[in-house]
C-alpha positions in Angstrom: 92.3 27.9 -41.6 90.1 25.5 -39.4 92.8 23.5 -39.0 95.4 26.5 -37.9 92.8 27.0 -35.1 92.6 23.8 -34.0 96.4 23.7 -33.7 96.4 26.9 -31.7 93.5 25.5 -29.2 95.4 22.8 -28.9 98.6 24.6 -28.0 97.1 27.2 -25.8 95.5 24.3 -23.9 98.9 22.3 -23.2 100.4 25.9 -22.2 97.2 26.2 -20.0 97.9 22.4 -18.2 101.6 22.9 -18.0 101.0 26.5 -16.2 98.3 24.8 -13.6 101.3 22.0 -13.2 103.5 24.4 -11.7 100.7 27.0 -9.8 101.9 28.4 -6.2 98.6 27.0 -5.1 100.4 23.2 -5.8 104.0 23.4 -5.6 105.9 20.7 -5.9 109.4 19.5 -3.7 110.8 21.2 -2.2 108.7 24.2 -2.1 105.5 22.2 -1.0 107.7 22.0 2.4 106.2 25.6 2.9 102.3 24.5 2.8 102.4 23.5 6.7 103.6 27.1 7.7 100.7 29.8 7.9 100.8 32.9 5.6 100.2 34.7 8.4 100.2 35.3 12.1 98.2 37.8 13.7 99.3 41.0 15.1 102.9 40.0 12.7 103.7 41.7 9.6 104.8 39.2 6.7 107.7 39.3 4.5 106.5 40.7 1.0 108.6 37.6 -0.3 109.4 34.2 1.2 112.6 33.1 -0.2 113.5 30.5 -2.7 114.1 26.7 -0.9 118.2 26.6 0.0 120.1 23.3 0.7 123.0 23.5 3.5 124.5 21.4 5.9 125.2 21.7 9.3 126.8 19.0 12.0 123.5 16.8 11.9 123.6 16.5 7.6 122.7 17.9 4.5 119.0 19.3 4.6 116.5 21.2 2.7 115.1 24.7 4.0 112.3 26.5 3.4 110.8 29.6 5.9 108.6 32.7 6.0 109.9 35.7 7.8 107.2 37.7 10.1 108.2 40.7 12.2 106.4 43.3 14.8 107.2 47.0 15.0 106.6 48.1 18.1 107.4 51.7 19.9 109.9 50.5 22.4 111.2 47.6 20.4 111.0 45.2 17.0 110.3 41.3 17.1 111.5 39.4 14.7 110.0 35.6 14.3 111.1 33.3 11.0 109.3 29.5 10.9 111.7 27.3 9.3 110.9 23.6 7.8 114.3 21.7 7.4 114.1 18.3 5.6 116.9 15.9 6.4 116.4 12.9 4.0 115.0 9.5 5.1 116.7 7.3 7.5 117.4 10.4 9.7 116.7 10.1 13.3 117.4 13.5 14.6 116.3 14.0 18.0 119.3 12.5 20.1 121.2 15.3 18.4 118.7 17.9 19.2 118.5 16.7 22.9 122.5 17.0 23.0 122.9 20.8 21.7 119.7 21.5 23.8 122.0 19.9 27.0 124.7 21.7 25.7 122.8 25.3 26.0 121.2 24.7 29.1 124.9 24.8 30.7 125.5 28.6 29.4 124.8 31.5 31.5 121.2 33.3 31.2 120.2 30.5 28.8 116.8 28.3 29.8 115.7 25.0 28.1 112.4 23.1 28.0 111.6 20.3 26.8 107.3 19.7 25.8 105.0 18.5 23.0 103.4 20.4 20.5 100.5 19.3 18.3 101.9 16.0 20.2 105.5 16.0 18.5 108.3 16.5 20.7 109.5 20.2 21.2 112.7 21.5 22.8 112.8 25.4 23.5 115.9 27.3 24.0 116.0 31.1 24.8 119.0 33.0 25.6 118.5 36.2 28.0 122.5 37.2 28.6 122.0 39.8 26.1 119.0 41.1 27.7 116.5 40.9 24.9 115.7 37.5 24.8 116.6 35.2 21.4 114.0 31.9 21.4 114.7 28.8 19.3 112.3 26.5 19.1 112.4 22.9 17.3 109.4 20.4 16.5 110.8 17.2 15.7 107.5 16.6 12.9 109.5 13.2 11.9 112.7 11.8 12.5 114.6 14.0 9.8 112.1 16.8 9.1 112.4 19.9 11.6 109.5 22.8 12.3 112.0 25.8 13.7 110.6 28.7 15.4 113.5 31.2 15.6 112.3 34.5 17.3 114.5 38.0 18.3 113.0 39.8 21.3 110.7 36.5 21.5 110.4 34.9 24.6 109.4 31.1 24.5 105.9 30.9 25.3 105.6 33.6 23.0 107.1 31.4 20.1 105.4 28.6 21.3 102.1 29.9 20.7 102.6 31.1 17.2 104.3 27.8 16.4 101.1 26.5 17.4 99.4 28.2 14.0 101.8 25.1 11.6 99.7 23.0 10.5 102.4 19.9 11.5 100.4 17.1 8.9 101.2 19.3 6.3 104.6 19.7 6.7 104.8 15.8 7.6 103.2 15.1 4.5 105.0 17.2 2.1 107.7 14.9 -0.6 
């Protein structure tokens, strides 16, 4: 008997480590991506979910996404504003490729560009107003193959700037 109880202790407490090993609190790659981006933003509504890490690839490489998704209901319109951490691998260097597509957009009708630091990291802002309502995307450059992108519908730029100022950039940085 004593021994039946020992056993069971000692498999309740490997369940109890191996449960701890995997808690939201500590995720692990690629989800730990997500522990730079804030919960939160004030005066936003919150997804009731954030969804599952995705791998894609686009004309820069093969990266690794996670986001949160935050929107604002408001009587004459809805804003929509989704933070995005993309990891491209080491030995990316992605910025010479941002600074093209952002060149690229600035040549379009109704579209602005700007180019700034935030948290000290270089930023490049592009928001489309052709369609009236204005479409932001913002991109950090956190290091050379890791992306922070602020992607906001009926957001203007300083407006996405300021709640892309809530990431907590070391976080993200740090996250393998």
């Amino acid at each position: 008997m004593l021994r039946r109880s020992v056993g069971v202790a000692a498999l309740l407490l490997g369940l109890s480590a191996l449960a701890s090993a995997g808690a939201p609190d500590n995720p692990s790659w690629p989800l730990n991506l997500r522990n730079g981006i804030p919960t939160a933003l004030p005066g936003w509504d919150a997804a009731p979910r954030d969804p599952l890490p995705d791998t894609d690839e686009n004309g820069m490489g093969v990266y690794t996404e996670v986001s949160r998704f935050f929107q604002k209901i408001e009587p004459s319109t809805a804003r929509q504003f989704r933070i995005v951490v993309q990891d491209y691998g080491k030995g990316k260097d992605l910025e010479a490729a941002i600074r093209q597509a952002v060149a690229e957009a600035a040549k379009a009708p109704g579209v602005e560009t700007r180019e700034f630091k935030i948290a000290g990291l270089s930023a490049y802002a592009v928001t489309d107003h052709s369609q009236g309502l204005p479409t932001t995307l913002v991109t950090v450059v956190v290091t050379p193959g890791r992306l922070v992108l602020g992607q906001g519908s009926n957001v203007e730029r300083d407006d996405a700037v300021k709640l892309l100022g809530r990431v907590d950039y070391v976080k993200v940085a740090a996250a393998r």
